[in-house]
N, C-alpha and C positions, 0 to 999 in steps of 0.2 A: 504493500500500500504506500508507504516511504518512498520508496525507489525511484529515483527522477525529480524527486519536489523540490528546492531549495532548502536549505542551510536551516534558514530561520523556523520555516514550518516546518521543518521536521523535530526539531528541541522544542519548541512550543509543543507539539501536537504530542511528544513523549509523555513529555512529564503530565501534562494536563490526565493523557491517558494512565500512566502508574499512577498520580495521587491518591486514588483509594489505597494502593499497598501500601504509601508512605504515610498514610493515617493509621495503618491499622499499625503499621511497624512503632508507629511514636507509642500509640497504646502499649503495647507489648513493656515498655518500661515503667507502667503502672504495675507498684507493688504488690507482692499478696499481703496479707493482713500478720504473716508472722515478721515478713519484712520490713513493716512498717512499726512493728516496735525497735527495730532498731535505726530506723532513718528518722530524722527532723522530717516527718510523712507532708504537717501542712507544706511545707515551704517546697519540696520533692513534686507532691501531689498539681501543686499549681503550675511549678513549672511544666511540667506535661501537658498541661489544660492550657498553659498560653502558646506552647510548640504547637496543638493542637488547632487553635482560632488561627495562627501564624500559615499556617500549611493551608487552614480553609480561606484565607484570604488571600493568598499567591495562587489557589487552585483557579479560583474566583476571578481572577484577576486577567489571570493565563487563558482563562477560558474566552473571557473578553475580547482579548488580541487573536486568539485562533478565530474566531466568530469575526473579526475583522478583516480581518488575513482572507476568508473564505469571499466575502463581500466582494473585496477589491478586488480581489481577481475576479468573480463575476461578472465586474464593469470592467475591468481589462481586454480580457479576452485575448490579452500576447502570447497564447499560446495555440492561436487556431481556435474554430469550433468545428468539434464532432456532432452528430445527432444520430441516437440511439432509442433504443427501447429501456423506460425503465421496469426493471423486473421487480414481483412482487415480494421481494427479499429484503427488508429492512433491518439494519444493525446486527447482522448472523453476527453469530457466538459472543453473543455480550456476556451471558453466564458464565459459559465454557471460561472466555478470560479472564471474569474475575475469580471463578472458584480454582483457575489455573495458574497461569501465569504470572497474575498481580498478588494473589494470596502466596503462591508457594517461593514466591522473589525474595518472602521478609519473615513468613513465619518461623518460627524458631532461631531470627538472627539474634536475638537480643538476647545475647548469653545470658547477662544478670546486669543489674543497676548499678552494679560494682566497677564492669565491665564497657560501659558503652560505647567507650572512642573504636574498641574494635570491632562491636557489631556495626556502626557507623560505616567502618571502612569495608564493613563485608559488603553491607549493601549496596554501597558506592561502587565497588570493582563488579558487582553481580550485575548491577544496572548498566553499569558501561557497558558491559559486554551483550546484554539484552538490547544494548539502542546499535552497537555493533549491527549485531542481525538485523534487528528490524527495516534501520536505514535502506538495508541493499536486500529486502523482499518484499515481495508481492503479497505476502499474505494480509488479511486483514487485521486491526489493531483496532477494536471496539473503547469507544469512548466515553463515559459514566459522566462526566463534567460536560462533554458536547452537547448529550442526549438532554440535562439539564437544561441546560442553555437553548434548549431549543432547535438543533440542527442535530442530522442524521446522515446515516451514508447508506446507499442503495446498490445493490448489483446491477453494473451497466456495461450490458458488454462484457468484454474478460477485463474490467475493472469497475473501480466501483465511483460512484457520484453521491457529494457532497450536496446538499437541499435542507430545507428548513422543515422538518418534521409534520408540519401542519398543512405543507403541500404533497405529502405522500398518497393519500388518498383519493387525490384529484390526477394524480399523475399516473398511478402507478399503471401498467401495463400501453402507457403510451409514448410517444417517438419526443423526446428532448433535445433541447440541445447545449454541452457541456463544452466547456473548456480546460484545457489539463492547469496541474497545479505542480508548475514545472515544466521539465524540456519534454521532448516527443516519445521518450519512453517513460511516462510518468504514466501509472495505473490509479492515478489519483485525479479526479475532476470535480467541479465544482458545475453548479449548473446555472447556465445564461442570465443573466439580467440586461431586459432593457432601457429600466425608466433609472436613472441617475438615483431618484431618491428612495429607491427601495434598499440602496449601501444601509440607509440608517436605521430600516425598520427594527 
C-alpha cells in the first residue's frame, strides 16, 4: 500500500496507523497493585495517564495532516487520473491488524517498570523494521485513526483508493476516478475532487 507514495505520507500514515499499539504499549507500564506498594504509585500512575493524553493528541493531530495530505492530492491530481470500479471491499483486515500486527508489535515488550528505557528501545528497533516492510509492499495497512476521522480505503483495481467513508455507499460498485498518491507505481490512490472547496470539508 506504501510503495511508491512519498516520504512524508508514508511516516504520517505509519505511525497514525501503529498508534493503537503504542497506546496499548504505554499501558502495559501500569503497575499491578503489589507493584504499587512499592512505587510512589500516585506520581508513577499519572505519568502514564499524561504519556497517554500525549500519544492521543499527536494521534489526533497526525490524523489531521494525513486527512490533508489525502485532500491535496485530490485537487492535485500530478499524478495522472485513472478511472476504475470501486469494489464493494471496505477497510479489509482492520481486525486481523489490530488483533495482529499492532497488538503482537508491543505486547509483552514492557519487561517491568524497572526496566523501560529497554523495552522502549525494543519497540523502536521492532517498529523500524515493520515500517522497513511496509514502505516497499503492496499489502494493505488498515487505519483505526483514519477510519475515525472519517476517511477509508476501498479495493480499486489491484490497488486500493483512499475516499471519505460516507461516500462508500453511493459509490460503491461504480467507475471513479482516482489519482495515485505518489509516482506511477504507487498502489495507493486517492479519489478525484473537483470543486476547490470540498479540500476543507
Amino acid at each position: 500500500m506504501l510503495i511508491g507514495t512519498n516520504r512524508l505520507f508514508k511516516i504520517v500514515y505509519f505511525i497514525t496507523a501503529m498508534s493503537p499499539a503504542y497506546l496499548l504499549f504505554t499501558t502495559t507500564f501500569i503497575p499491578s497493585k503489589e507493584e504499587l506498594i512499592q512505587l510512589e504509585w500516585p506520581v508513577f500512575v499519572s505519568c502514564v495517564l499524561v504519556v497517554l493524553i500525549i500519544e492521543l493528541v499527536i494521534s489526533a493531530l497526525l490524523t489531521w495532516v494525513l486527512i490533508r495530505l489525502l485532500k491535496q492530492q485530490a485537487m492535485l491530481k500530478n499524478g495522472g487520473i485513472k478511472t476504475k470500479v470501486v469494489k464493494r471491499k471496505m477497510n479489509e483486515g482492520l481486525v486481523e491488524f489490530l488483533m495482529g500486527t499492532a497488538v503482537s508489535s508491543t505486547i509483552g515488550l514492557s519487561l517491568s517498570t524497572s526496566r523501560p528505557f529497554l523495552s522502549v528501545m525494543i519497540l523502536f528497533l521492532f517498529q523500524s523494521l515493520l515500517f522497513s516492510l511496509f514502505q516497499s509492499s503492496t499489502n494493505s495497512m488498515p487505519n483505526v485513526f483514519l477510519v475515525l476521522g472519517g476517511w477509508s480505503y476501498v479495493r480499486w483495481g489491484e490497488g486500493y483508493l483512499f475516499m471519505r467513508t460516507r461516500d462508500f455507499r453511493d459509490l460503491a460498485g461504480q467507475e471513479v476516478q482516482g489519482t495515485p498518491i505518489g509516482d506511477s507505481i504507487s498502489g495507493s490512490y486517492v479519489i478525484v475532487r473537483e470543486n476547490e472547496g470540498e479540500v476543507d470539508d
